[in-house]
C-alpha positions as CSV (number, residue, x, y, z in Angstrom):
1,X,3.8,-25.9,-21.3
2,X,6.7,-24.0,-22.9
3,X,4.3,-23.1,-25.5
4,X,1.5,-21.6,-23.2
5,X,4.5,-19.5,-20.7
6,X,5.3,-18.1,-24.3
7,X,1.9,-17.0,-25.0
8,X,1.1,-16.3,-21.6
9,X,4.5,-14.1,-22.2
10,X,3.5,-12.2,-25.5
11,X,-0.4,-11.6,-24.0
12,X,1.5,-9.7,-21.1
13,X,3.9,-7.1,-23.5
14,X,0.6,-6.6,-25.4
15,X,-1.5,-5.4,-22.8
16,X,2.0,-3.8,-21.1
17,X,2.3,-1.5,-24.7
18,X,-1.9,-0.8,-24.4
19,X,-1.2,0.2,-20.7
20,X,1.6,2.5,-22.0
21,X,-0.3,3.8,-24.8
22,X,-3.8,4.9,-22.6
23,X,-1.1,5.8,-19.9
24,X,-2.0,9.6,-20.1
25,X,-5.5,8.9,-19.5
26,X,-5.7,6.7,-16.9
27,X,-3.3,9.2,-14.8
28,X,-5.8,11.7,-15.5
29,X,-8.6,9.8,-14.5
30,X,-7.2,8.5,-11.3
31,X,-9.7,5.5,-11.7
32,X,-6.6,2.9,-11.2
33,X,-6.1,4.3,-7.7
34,X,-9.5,3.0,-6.9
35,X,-8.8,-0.2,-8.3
36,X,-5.8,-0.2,-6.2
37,X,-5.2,-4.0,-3.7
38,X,-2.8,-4.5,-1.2
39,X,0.4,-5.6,-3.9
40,X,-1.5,-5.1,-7.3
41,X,-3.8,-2.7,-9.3
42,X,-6.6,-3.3,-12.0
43,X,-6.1,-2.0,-14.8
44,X,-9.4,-1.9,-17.2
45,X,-8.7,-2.1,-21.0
46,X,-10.6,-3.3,-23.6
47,X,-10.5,-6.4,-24.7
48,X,-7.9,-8.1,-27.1
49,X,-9.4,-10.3,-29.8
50,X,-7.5,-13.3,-31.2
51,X,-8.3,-13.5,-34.9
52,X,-9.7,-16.7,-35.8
53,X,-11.2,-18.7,-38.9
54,X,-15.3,-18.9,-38.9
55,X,-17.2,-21.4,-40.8
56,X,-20.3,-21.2,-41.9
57,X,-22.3,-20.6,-45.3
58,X,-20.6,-18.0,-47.4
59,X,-23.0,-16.2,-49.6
60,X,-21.4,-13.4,-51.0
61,X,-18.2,-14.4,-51.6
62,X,-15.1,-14.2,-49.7
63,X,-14.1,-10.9,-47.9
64,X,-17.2,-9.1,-49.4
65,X,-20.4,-8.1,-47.9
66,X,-22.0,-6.2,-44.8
67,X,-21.4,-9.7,-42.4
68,X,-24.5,-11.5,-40.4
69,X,-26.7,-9.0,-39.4
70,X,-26.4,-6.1,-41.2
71,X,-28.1,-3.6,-38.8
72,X,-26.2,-5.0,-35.7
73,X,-24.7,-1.7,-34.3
74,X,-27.4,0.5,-35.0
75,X,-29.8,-0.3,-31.5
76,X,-32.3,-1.9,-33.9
77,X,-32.0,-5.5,-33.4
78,X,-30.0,-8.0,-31.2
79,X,-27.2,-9.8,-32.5
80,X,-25.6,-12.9,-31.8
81,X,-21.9,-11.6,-31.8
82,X,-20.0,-10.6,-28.8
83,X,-19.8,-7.1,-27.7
84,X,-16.8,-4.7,-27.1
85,X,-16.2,-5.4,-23.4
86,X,-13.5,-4.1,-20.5
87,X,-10.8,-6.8,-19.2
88,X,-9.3,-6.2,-15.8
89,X,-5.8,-7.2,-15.9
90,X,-3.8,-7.1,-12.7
91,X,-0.4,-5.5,-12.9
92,X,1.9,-5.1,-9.5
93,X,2.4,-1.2,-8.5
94,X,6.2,-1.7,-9.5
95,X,5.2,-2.9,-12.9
96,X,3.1,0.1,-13.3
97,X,6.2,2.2,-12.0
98,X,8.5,0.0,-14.8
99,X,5.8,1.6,-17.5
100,X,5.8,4.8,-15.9
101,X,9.2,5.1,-16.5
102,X,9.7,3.7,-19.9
103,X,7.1,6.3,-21.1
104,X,8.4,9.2,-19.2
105,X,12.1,8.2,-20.2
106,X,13.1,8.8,-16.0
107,X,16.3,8.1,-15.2
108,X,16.8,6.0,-12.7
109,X,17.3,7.4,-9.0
110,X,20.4,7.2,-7.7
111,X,20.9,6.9,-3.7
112,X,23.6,10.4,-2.8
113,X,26.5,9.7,-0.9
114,X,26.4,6.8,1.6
115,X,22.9,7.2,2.9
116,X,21.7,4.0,3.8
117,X,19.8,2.8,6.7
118,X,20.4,-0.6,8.9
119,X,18.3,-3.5,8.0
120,X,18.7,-7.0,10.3
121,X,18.7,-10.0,9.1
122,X,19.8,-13.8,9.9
123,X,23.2,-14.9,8.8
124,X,23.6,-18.6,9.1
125,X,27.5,-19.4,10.3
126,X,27.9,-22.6,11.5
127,X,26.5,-25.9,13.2
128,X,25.0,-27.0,16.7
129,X,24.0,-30.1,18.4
130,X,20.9,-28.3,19.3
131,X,18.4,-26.0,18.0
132,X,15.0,-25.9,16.9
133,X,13.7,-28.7,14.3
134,X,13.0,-26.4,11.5
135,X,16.8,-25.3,11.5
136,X,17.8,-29.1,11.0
137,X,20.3,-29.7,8.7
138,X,19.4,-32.7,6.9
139,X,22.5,-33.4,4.9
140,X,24.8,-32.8,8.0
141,X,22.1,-35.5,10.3
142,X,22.2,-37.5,7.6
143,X,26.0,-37.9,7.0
144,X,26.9,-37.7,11.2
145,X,24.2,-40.8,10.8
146,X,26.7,-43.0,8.6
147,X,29.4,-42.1,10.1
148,X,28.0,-43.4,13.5
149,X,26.4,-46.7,11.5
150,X,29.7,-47.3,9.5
151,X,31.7,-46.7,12.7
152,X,29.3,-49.4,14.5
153,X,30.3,-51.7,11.8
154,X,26.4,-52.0,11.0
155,X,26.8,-50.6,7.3
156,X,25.8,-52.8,5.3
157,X,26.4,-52.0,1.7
158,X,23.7,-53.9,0.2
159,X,21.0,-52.7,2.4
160,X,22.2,-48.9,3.2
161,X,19.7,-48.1,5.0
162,X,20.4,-45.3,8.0
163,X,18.6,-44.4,10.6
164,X,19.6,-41.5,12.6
165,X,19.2,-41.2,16.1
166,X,18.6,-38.1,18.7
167,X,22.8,-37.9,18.7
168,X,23.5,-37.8,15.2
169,X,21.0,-34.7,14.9
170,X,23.0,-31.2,13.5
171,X,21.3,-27.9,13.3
172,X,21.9,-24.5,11.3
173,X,23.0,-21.8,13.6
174,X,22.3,-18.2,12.7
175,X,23.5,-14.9,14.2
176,X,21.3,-11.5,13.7
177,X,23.6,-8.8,11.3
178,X,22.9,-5.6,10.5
179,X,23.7,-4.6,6.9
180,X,23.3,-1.5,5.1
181,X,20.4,-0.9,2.8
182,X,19.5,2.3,0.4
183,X,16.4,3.9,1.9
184,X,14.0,6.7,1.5
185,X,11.5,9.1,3.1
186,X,8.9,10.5,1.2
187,X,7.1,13.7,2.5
188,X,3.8,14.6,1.0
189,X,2.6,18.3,2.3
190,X,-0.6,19.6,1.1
191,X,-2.5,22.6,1.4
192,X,-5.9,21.9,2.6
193,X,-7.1,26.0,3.1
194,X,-10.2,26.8,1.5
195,X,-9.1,27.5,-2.2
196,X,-8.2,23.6,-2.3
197,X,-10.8,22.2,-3.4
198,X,-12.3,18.8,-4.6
199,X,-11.0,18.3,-7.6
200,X,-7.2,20.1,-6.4
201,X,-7.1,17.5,-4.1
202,X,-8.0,14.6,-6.7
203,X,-5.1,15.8,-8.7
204,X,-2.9,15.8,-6.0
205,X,-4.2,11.9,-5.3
206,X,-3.6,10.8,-8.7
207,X,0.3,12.6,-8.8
208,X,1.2,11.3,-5.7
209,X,0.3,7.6,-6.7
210,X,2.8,7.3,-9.3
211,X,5.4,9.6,-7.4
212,X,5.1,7.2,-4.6
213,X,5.5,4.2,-7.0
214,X,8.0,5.2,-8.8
215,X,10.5,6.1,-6.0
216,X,9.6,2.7,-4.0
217,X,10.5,1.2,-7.9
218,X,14.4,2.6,-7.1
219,X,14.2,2.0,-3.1
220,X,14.1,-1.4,-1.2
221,X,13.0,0.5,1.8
222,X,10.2,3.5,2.0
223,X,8.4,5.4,4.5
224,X,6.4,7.8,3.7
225,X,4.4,10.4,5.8
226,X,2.1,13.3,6.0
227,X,1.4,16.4,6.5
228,X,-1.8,18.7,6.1
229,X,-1.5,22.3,6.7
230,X,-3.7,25.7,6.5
231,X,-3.0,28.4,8.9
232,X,-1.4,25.6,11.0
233,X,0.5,22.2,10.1
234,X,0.0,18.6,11.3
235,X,0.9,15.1,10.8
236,X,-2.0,12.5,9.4
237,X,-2.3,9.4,7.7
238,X,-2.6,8.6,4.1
239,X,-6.2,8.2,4.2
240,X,-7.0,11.4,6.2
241,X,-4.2,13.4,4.0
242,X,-6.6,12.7,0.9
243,X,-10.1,13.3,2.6
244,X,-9.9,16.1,4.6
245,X,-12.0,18.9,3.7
246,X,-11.1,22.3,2.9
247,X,-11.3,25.0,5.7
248,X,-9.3,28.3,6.9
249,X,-6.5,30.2,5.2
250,X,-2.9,29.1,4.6
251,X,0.5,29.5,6.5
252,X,3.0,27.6,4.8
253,X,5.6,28.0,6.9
254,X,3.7,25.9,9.2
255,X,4.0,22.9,7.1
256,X,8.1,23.1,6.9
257,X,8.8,23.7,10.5
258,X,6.5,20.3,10.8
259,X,8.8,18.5,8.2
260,X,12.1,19.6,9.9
261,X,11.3,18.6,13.3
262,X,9.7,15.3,11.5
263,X,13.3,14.4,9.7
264,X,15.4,16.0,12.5
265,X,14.0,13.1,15.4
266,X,13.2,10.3,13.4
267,X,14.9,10.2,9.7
268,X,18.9,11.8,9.6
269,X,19.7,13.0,6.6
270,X,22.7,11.2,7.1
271,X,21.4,7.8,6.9
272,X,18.1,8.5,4.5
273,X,17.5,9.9,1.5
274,X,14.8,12.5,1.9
275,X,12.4,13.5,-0.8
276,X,9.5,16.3,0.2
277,X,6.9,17.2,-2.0
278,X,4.4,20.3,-1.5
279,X,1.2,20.8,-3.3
280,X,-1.0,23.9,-2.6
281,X,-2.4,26.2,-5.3
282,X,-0.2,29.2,-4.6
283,X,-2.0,31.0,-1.8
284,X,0.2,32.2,1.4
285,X,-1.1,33.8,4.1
286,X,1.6,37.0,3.3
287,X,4.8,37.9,1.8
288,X,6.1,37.5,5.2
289,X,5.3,34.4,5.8
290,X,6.6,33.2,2.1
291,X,9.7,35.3,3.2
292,X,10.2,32.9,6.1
293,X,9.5,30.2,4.1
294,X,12.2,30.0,1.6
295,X,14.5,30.8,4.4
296,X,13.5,27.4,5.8
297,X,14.2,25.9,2.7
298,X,17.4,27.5,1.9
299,X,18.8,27.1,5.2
300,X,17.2,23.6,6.4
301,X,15.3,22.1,4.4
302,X,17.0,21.8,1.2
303,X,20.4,21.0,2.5
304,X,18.9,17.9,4.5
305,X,17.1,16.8,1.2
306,X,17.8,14.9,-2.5
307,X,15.2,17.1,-4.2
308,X,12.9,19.1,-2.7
309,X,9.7,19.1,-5.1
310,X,6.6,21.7,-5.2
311,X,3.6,21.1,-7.7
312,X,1.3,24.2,-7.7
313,X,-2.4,22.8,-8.6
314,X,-4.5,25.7,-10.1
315,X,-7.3,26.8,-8.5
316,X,-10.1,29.7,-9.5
317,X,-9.6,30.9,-5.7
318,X,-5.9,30.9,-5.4
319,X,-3.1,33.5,-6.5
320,X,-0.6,30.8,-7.7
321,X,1.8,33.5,-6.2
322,X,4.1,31.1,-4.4
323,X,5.3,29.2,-7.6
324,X,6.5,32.5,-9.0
325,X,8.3,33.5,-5.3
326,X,10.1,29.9,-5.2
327,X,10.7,30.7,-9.0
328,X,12.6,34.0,-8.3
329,X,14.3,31.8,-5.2
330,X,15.5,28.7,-6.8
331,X,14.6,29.0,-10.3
332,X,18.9,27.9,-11.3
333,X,18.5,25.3,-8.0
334,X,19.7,21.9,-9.2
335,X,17.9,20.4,-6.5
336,X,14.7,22.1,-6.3
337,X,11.9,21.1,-9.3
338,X,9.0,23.3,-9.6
339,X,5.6,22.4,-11.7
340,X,2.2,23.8,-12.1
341,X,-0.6,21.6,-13.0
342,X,-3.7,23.7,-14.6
343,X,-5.6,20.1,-15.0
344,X,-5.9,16.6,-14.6
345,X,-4.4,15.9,-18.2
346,X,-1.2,18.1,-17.0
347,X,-0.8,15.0,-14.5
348,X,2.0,13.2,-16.3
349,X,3.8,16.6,-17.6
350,X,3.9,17.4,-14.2
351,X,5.2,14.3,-13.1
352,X,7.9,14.4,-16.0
353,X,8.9,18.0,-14.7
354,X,9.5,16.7,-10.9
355,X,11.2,12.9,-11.8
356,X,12.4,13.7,-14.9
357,X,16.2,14.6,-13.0
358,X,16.7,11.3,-11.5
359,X,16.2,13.2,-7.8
């Protein structure tokens, strides 16, 4: 058995270092976000071959020759040996985030201050007569039991058998505590205006999958929310945020009055470490508006926040203005990180550029 859990061991770094390895393209592809369960992904590789001795006549000597079948390959004629073929191993999202960050060399994230949020849960502190049967403490019964027997005088060494009774019966008793725990908000905003199109919003899919396991990776306790915007903001689910299609212009001041009034009545930045990310492809409705904008962010929005992060997706219909703006803004900003993604293969660069601090 010791033998096989070893195996079993070695099989799992292999596949672990071929994950690592094809990494880059599976981020660009987004295909393990489809493959995605409720507590584990899929991930498709190709398969690993153990080598192994073959017997069989040997006719041209040993290590020489084309092999049986010396067409196989070229469409002409079936063979009897095994294709190349794709096996779907299952990896949990945090061991995909544990890769994530071995490749990318992120440091770990480290909860500011004393943020924590209150968690409850049962503290057992002493013993009852009473309580429910699946609180029974069987050692305690058991021992209240002899006591009672060899009280009784009915002990009788050589037959120690005990039988408890209704009286002898303890339970665990158990008091509800609150205790502290390091939590985190996550705030995806996208644009969803009419330059944003298909293949922006794949992008955006694909980033926010890993951003999202990375940070639950470093946090026992995540929520995470929404927001769409164009010329006007609103909070949707996760399945809406990546569907909905593209319409009207953009007013991205829209989105971060929504996010304020979202972490100013349900998440104080004194209890949770907040984390927004933007992605848009540049486009604001006018210098005005992106005027108003980092004046939300460097009065509000920032301060309340461990990072705030904006990823600029290019786009053949957007400026990619606002990157430059928020540039010129916060470009010497220890907590702001600013990326562009031109493509799906800028993915992991991109993610690098936002994580790479620690947050």
């Amino acid at each position: 058995m010791l033998n096989v859990d070893r195996d079993l061991g070695r099989f799992r770094d292999i596949v672990k270092g071929r994950v690592r390895k094809d990494l880059r393209k599976y981020m660009s592809s987004g295909e393990l976000i489809g493959r995605q369960g409720n507590k584990a992904v899929s991930v498709p590789i190709h398969q690993i071959g153990i080598p192994r001795l073959r017997y069989g006549e040997n006719k041209k000597g040993i290590g020489q020759g084309e092999g049986e079948g010396d067409e196989a390959g070229q469409g002409q004629k079936a063979g009897d040996a095994a294709g190349e073929h794709l096996v779907e191993i299952e990896f949990t999202v945090d061991e995909l985030a544990a890769i994530l960050g071995e490749e990318l060399e992120l440091p770990r994230i480290e909860p500011k201050g004393n943020k924590s949020s209150k968690t409850t849960r049962p503290k057992y502190k002493g013993i009852a007569h009473i309580g429910p049967e699946s609180l029974r403490h069987f050692k305690r019964t058991y021992r209240q039991a002899l006591r009672r027997t060899i009280a009784m005088g009915a002990f009788d060494p050589k037959r120690p058998f005990i039988v408890p009774v209704k009286e002898d019966r303890r339970y665990r008793t158990y008091v509800e505590e609150k205790e502290p725990r390091s939590a985190a908000l996550i705030l995806y905003m996208m644009d969803v205006s009419g330059s944003m199109g298909k293949e922006q919003k794949e992008i955006v899919r694909s980033e926010a999958f890993w951003i999202d396991a990375w940070i639950r990776h470093n946090y026992k306790d995540v929520e995470t929310r929404f927001i769409i915007h164009d010329a006007s903001a609103r909070e949707v689910d996760r399945d809406t945020f990546f569907r909905t299609r593209e319409s009207g212009g953009t007013l991205i001041s829209s989105a971060y009055r929504l996010a304020l009034e979202i972490i100013e009545k349900e998440f104080p930045d004194a209890e949770w470490n907040i984390y927004p990310f933007h992605f848009s492809d540049g486009d604001n409705w006018s210098q005005s508006d992106t005027r108003t904008c980092v004046q939300l962010l460097k009065d509000k929005l920032i301060p309340m926040s461990n990072q705030f992060s904006y990823a600029q997706v290019d786009s053949q219909y957007g400026s990619g203005q606002f990157l430059k703006d928020l540039e010129e803004a916060f470009g010497d900003d220890k907590e702001v990180a600013l990326s562009r993604i031109p493509n799906r293969d800028a993915i992991m660069d991109s993610i690098k550029e936002l994580l790479g601090r620690g947050l």
